[in-house]
PAZAPA-4460 file (N, C-alpha, C; in steps of 0.05 Angstrom, whole numbers, plus 32768, in hexadecimal, padded with zeros to 4 digits):
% residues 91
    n_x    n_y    n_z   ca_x   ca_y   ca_z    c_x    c_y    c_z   seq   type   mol
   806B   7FB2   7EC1   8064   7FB8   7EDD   8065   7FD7   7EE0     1      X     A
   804F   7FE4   7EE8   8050   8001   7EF4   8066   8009   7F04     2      X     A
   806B   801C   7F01   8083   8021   7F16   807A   8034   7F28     3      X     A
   807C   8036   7F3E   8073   8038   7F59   8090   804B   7F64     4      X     A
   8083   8062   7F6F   8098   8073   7F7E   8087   8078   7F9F     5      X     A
   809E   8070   7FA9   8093   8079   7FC8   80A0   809B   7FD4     6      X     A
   808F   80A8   7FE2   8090   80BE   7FEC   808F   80B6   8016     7      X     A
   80AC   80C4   8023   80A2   80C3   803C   8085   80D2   8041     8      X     A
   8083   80CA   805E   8076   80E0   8069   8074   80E8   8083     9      X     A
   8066   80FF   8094   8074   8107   80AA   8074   80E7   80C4    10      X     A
   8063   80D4   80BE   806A   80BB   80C9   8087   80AF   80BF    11      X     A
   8097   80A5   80D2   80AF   8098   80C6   809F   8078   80C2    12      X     A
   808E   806E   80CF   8083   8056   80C7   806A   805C   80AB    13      X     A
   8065   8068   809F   8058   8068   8086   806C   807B   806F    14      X     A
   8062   8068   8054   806B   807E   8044   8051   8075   802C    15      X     A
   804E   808A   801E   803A   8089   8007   8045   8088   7FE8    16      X     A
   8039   8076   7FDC   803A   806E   7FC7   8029   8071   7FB3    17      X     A
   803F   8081   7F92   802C   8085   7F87   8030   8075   7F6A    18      X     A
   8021   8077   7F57   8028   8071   7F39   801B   8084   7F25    19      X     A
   8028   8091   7F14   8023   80A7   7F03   8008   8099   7EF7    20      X     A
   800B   8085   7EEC   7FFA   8073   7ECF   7FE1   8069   7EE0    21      X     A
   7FE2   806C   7EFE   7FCA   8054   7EFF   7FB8   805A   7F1D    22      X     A
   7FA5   8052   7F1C   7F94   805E   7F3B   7F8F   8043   7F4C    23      X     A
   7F94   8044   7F5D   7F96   802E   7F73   7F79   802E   7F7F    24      X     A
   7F62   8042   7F75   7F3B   8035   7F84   7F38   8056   7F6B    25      X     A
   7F1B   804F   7F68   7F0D   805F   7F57   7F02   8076   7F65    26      X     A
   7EED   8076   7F7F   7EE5   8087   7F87   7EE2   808E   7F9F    27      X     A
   7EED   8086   7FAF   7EE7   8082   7FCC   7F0B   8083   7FD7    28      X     A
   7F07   8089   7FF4   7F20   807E   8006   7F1D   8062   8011    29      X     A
   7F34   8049   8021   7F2F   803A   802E   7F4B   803E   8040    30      X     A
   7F3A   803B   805A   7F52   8038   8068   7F54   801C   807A    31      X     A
   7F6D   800D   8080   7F67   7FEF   8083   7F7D   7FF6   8091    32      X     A
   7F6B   7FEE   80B5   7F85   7FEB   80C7   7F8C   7FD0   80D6    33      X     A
   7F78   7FB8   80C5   7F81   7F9B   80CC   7F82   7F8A   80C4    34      X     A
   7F86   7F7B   80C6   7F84   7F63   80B6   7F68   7F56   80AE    35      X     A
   7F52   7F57   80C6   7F42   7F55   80C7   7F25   7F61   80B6    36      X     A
   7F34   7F80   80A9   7F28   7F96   809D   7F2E   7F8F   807A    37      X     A
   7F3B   7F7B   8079   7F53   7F82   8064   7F33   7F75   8046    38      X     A
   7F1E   7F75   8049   7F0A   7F67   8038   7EFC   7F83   802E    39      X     A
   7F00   7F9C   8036   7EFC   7FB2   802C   7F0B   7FBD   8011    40      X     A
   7F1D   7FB1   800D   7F2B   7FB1   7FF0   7F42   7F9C   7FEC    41      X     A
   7F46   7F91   7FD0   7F56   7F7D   7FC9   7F74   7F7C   7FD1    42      X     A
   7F72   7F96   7FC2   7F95   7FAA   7FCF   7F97   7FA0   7FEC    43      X     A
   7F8C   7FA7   7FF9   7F8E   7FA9   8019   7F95   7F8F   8022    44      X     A
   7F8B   7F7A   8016   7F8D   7F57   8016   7FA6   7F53   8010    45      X     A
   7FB6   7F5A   8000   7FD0   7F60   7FEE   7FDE   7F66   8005    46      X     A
   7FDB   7F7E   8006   7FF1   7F8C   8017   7FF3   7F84   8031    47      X     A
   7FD9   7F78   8046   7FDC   7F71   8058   7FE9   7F51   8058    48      X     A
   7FE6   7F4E   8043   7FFE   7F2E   8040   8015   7F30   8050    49      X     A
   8021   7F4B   8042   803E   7F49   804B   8042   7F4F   8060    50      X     A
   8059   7F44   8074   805D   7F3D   808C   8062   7F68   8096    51      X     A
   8060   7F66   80AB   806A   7F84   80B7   8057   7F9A   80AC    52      X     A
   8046   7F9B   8092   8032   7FA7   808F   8020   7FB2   809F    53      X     A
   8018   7FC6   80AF   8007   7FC8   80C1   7FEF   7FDA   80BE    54      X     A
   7FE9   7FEC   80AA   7FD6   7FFB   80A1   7FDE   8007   8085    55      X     A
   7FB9   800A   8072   7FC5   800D   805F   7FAC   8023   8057    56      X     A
   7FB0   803A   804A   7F9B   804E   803D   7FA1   8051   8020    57      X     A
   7F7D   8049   8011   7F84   8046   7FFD   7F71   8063   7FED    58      X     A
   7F7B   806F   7FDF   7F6D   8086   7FD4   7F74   8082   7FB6    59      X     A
   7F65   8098   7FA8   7F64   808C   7F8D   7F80   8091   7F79    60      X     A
   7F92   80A3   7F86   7FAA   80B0   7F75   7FBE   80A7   7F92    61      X     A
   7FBC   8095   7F9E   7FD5   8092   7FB2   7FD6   8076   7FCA    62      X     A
   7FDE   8068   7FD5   7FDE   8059   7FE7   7FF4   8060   7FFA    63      X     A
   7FEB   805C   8016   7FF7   8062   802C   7FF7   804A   803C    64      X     A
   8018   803B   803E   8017   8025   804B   8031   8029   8060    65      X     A
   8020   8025   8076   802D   8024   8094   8035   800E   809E    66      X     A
   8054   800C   80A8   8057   7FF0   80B6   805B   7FF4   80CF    67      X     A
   8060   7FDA   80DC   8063   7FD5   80FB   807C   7FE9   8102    68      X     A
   807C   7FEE   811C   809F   8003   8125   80AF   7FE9   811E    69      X     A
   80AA   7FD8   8128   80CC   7FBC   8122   80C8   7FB3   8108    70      X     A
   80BF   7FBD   80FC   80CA   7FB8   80D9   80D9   7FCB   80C8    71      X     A
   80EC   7FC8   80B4   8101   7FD4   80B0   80F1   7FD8   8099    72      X     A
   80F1   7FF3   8086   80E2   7FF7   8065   80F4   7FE6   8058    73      X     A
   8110   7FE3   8060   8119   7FCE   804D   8116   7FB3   8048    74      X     A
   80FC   7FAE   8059   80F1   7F8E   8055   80E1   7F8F   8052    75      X     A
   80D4   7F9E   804B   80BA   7FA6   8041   80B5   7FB5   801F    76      X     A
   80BB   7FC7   8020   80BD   7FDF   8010   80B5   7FD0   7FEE    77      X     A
   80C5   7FC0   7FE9   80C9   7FB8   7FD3   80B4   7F9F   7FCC    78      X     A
   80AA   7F98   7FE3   8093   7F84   7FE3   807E   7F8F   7FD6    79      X     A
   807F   7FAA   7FE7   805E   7FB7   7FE0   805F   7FC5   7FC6    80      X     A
   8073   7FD2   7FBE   807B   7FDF   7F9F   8071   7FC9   7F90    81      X     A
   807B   7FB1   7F8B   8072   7F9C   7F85   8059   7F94   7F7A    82      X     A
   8048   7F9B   7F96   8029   7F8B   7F9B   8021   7FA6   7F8E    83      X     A
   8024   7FBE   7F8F   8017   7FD0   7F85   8018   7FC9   7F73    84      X     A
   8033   7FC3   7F62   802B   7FCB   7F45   8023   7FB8   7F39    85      X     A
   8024   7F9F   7F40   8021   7F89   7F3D   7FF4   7F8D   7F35    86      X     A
   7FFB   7F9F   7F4C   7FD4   7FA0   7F4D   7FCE   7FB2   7F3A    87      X     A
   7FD2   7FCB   7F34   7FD3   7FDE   7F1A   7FD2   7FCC   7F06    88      X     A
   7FE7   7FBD   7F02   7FE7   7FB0   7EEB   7FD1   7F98   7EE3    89      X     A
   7FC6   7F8E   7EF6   7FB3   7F7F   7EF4   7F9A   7F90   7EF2    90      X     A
   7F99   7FAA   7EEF   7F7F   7FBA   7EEE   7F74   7FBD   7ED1    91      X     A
***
């Protein structure tokens, strides 16, 4: 499994995630702020699974995933490390 390091950022509801070894989209940005959007990339299907997820930007050296204010990163956090690498590794 890739290992996945998260970085805050000046949002206390997002932090960005990276992996040294692996690129999360080839050439383009996506940014996915619904559920409804979430058919613009596979990732985005993934990540909007998990509960409290609320927006997600995917670039080719980073992902930026935002949750709801009433979700704690500690019920989350470790889901999406997960699904990332989980997805890296299936690349």
């Amino acid at each position: 499994m890739a290992p996945i390091h998260s970085e805050r950022t000046p949002n206390p509801n997002s932090l960005k995630f990276t992996d040294a070894d692996g690129r999360f989209f080839h050439d383009d940005i996506v940014a996915i702020s619904s559920q409804d959007e979430t058919d613009r990339h596979t990732l985005g299907q993934k990540l909007f699974a998990i509960t409290g997820v609320d927006d997600v930007f995917i670039t080719p050296e980073f992902v930026t995933v935002s949750k709801t204010a009433d979700t704690d990163w500690n019920e989350v956090q470790s889901a999406i490390e997960s699904t990332l690498a989980d997805y890296l590794d299936s690349q």
